[in-house]
Residue frames relative to the residue before (quaternion, step in Angstrom):
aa qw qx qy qz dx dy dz
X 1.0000 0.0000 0.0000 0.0000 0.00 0.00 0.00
X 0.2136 -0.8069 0.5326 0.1399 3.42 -0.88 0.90
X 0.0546 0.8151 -0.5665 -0.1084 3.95 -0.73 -0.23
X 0.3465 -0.7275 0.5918 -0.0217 3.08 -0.76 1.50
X 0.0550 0.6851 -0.7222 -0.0779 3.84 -1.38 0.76
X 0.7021 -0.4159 0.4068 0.4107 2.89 -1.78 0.35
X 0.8525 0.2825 0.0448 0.4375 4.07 0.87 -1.49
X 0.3390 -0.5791 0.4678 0.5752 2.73 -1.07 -0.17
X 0.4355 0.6355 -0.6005 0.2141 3.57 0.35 -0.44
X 0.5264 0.7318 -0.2517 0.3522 3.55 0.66 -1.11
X 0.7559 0.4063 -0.1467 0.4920 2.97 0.42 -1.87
X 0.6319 0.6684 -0.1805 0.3484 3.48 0.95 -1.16
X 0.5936 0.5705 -0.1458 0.5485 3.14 1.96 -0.82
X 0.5026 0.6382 -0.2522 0.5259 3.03 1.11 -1.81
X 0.8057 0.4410 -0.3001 0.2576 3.63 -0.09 -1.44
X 0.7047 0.5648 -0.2155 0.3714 3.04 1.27 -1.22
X 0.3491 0.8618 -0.1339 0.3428 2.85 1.54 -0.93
X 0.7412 0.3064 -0.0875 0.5909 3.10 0.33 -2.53
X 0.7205 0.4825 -0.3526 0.3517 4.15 0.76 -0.99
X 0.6101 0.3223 -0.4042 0.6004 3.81 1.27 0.52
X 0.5160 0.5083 -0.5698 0.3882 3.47 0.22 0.53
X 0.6015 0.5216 -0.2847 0.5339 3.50 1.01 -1.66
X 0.7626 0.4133 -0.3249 0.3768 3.38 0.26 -0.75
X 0.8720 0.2239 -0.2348 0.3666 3.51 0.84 -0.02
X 0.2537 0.5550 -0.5386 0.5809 2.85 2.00 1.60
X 0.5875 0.6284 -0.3722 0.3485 3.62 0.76 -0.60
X 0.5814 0.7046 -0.1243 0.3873 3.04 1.33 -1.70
X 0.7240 0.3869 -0.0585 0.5680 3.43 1.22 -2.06
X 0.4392 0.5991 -0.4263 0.5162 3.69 1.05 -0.14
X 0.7453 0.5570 -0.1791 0.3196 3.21 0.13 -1.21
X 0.7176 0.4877 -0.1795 0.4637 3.39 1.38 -1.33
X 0.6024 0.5751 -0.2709 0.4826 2.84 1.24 -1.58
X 0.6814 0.5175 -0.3278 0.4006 3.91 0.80 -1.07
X 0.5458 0.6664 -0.3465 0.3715 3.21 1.58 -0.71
X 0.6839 0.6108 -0.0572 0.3948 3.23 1.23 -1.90
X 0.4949 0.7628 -0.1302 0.3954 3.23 1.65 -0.62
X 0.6672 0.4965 0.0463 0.5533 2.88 1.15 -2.37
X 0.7289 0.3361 -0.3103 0.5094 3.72 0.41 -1.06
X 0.5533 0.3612 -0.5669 0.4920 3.85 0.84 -0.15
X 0.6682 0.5461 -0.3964 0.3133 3.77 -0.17 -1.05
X 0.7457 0.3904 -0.3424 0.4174 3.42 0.85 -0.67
X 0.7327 0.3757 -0.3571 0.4410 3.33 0.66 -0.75
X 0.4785 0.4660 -0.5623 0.4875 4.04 0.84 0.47
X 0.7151 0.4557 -0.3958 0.3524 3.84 0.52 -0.17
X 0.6206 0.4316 -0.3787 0.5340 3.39 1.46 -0.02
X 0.5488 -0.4797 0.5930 0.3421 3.96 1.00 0.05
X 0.5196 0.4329 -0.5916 0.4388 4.40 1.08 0.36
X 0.9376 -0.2115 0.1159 0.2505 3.80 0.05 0.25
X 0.7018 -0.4659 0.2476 0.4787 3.58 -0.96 0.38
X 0.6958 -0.3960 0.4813 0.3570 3.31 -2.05 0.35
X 0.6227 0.3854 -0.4482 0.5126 3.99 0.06 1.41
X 0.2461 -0.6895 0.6730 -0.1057 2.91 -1.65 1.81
X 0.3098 0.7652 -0.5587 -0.0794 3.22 -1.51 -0.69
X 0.2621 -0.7258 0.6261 0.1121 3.13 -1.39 0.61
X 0.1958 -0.7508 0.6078 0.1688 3.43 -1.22 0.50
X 0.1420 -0.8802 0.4528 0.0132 3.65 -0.27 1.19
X 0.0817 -0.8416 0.5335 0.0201 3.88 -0.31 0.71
X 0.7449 -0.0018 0.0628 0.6642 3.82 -0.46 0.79
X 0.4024 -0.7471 0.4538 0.2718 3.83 0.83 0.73
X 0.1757 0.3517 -0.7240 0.5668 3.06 0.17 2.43
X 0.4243 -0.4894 0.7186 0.2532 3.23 -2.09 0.38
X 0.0903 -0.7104 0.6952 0.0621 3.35 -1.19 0.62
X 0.7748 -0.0315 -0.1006 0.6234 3.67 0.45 -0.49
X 0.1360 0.7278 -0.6004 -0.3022 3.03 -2.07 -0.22
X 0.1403 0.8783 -0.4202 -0.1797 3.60 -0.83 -0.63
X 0.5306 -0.7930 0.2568 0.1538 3.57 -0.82 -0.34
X 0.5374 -0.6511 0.2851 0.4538 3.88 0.23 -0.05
X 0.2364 -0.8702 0.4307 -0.0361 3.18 0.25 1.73
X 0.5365 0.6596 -0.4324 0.3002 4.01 1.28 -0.43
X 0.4842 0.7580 -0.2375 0.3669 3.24 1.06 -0.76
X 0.6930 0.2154 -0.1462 0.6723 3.54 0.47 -1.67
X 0.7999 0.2480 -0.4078 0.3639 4.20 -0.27 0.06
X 0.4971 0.5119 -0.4904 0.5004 4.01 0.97 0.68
């Protein structure tokens, strides 16, 4: 796929653009990898089912937690 602007401004935009997206897939990678781990661990202790999560503000974690029905059924 090609994409053509009129400038270079444009293009210059475009660029920046595509380098804050990556950067804030990187960002969501990270959590999501975070959100991952805290499920995986607590299914190896028998605390609960195969679901994490994190709740992220101004990309800080503020909460997290996991699927607890599992370890009290």
């Amino acid at each position: 796929m090609r994409i053509y602007f009129e400038d270079k401004s444009d293009t210059y935009a475009f660029l920046r653009l595509c380098k804050t997206i990556a950067r804030v897939m990187n960002e969501n990678e990270k959590f999501l990898r975070q959100a991952i781990q805290l499920s995986r661990e607590h299914m190896r202790r028998g605390a609960g089912g195969p679901f994490g999560a994190v709740v992220v503000q101004d990309g800080k974690v503020i909460g997290s937690g996991w699927n607890r029905v599992t370890s009290t059924n």
